[in-house]
N, C-alpha and C positions, 0 to 999 in steps of 0.2 A: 029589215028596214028600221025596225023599234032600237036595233043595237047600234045601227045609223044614228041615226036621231039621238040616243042619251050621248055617242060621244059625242057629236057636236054638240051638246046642250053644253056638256062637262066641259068644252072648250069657252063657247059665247058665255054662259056665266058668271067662271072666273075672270072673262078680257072684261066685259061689260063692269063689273067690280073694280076690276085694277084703273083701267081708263079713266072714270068717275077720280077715283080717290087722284091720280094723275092728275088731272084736272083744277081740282078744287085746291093742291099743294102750291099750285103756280100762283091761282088766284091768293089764296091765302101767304103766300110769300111776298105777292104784288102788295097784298094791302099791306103788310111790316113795313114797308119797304117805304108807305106815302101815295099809293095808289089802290086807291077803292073804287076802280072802276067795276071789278067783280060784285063787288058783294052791293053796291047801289041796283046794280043789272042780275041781283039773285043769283049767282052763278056760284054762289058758295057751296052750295044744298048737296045734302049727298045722292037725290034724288034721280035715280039714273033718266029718266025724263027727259029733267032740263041739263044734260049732257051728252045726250046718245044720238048721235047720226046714223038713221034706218040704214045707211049703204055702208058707209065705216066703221060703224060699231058690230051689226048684225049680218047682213047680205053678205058684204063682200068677205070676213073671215070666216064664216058656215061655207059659202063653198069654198075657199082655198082650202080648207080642213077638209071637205067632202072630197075634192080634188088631188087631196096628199098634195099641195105648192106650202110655202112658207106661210104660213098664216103673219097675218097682222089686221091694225084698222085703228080708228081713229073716232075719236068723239069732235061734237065744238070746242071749238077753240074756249076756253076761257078770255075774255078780254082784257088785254092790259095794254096801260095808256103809258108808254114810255116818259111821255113830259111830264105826267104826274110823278113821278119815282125824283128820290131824290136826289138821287148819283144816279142819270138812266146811264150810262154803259155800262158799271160794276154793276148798276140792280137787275139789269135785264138779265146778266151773265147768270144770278143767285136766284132768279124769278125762273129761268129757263131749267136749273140744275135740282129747283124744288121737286119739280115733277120724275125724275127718273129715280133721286134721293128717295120721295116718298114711296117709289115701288120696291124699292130694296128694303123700307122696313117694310112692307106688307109681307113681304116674301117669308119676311124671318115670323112675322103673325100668323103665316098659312104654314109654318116647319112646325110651329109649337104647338099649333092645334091640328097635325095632321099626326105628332109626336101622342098626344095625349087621347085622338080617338084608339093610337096602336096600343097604347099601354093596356085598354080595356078588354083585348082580346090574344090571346097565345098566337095565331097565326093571323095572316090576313082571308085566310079561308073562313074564319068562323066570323066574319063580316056579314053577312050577308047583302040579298041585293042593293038594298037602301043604303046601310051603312060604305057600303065598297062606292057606291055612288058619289057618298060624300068625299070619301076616301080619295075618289080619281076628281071628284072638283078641286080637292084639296092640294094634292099633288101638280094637276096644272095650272093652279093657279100660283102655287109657286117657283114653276116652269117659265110660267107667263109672267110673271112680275121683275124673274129678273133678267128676262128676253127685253120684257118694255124697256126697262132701265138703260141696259147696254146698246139696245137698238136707235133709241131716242138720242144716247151720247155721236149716234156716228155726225161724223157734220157735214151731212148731207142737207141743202132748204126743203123743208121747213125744219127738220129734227131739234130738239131743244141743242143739239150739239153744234148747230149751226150757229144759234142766238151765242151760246157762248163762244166760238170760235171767233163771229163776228165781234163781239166784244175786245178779245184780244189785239184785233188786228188795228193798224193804224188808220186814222179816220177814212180819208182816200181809198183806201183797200178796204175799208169794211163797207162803204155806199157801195161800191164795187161787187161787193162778194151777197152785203142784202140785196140787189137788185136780183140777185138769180132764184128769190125766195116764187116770186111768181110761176117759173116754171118746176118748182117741188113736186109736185104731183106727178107730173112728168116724169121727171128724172127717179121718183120713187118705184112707178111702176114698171119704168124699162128695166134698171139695174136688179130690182126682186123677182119679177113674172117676164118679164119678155126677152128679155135676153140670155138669162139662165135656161129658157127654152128651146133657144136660136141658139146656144155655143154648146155646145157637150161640156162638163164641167166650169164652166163660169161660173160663179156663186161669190162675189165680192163680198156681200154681207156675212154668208157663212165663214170664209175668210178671214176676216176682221173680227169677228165676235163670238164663233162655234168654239172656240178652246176656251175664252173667258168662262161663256156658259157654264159651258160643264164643268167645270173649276166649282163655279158658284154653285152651281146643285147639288153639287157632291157634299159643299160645307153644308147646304141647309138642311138636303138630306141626313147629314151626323147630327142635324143639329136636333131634326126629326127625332131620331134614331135615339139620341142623346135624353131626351124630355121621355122616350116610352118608357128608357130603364131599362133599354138593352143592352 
């Protein structure tokens, strides 16, 4: 049970961190951009607090981890006031790309400090429990940072890949394409959890984004590997 519990800690953690930082990219991108609805509403803070949804941050990825399903989850929304932006269709495109962008440098944050706890030690055996703990946060978190990244880009509503898709699209087509932002949730958890249950190999997200991944771990991993001095 205890081995239970540190790994889903070593997962919640690191998401609960990346999310946050996720979050306040967008908001701080809104305000560049001529909308300070974030930071008038506090929502800047790296405070995981005023960011973390008890079911989307915590509950619901602890059991999908517990469960071996794809893990995900979600914080509050950061707020952003489209009429406030000064160009809103390019700013929403650049407000929505903040947040996947900001996980991909964290990612390379969590290679150079997972790089520099290995330098301190000849194998990962002489870790110990503590340090190996940090070690496996370290590691999934930047598993998890460039999972959010890539996952966030699918343009699925609500994903920030939707905000920027709808961007592209022409006006008619994009009223069109936001209005299916309401059934998000929806369509998130059929296509991740309930259908991939229901078909034998279904997996459309892994699909689309399981070869990027691993593409990207593998650099951050060298990049890891690169910083120990191996």
């Amino acid at each position: 049970m205890n081995e239970t519990l540190l790994k889903a800690a070593a997962l919640i953690v690191p998401l609960v961190i990346a999310i946050v930082f996720h979050e306040v990219a967008h908001g701080l991108a809104a305000r560049a951009l001529g909308d300070k609805t974030a930071q008038e509403m506090n929502r800047l803070s790296l405070n995981p607090l005023r960011h973390v949804d008890p079911i989307g941050t915590v509950v619901l990825p602890g059991f999908l981890a517990l469960a071996s399903l794809p893990v995900f989850g979600w914080a509050k929304p950061v707020p952003v006031n489209g009429n406030r932006l000064r160009s809103p269709r390019r700013d929403m495109m650049l407000v929505a790309a903040a947040g996947p962008g900001m996980n991909l440098v964290m990612g390379v944050v969590g290679a150079v400090l997972l790089g520099l706890l290995l330098a301190t030690v000849n194998n990962t055996q002489e870790l110990g429990p503590v340090m190996g703990f940090v070690a496996l946060n370290l590691f999934n978190f930047i598993l998890i940072n460039i999972f959010l990244a890539l996952f966030n880009l699918l343009p699925i509503p609500p994903f920030d890949g939707s905000h920027i898709l709808q961007g592209m699209l022409p006006e008619r087509a994009a009223a069109a394409y936001g209005s299916m932002h309401r059934y998000g949730f929806l369509l998130v958890i059929g296509l991740i959890v309930v259908l991939p249950q229901l078909i034998p190999g279904f997996n459309p997200v892994g699909a689309l984004i399981g070869k990027p991944v691993e593409w990207l771990t593998g650099l951050y991993l060298d990049l890891a590997q690169a910083v120990s001095g191996r």
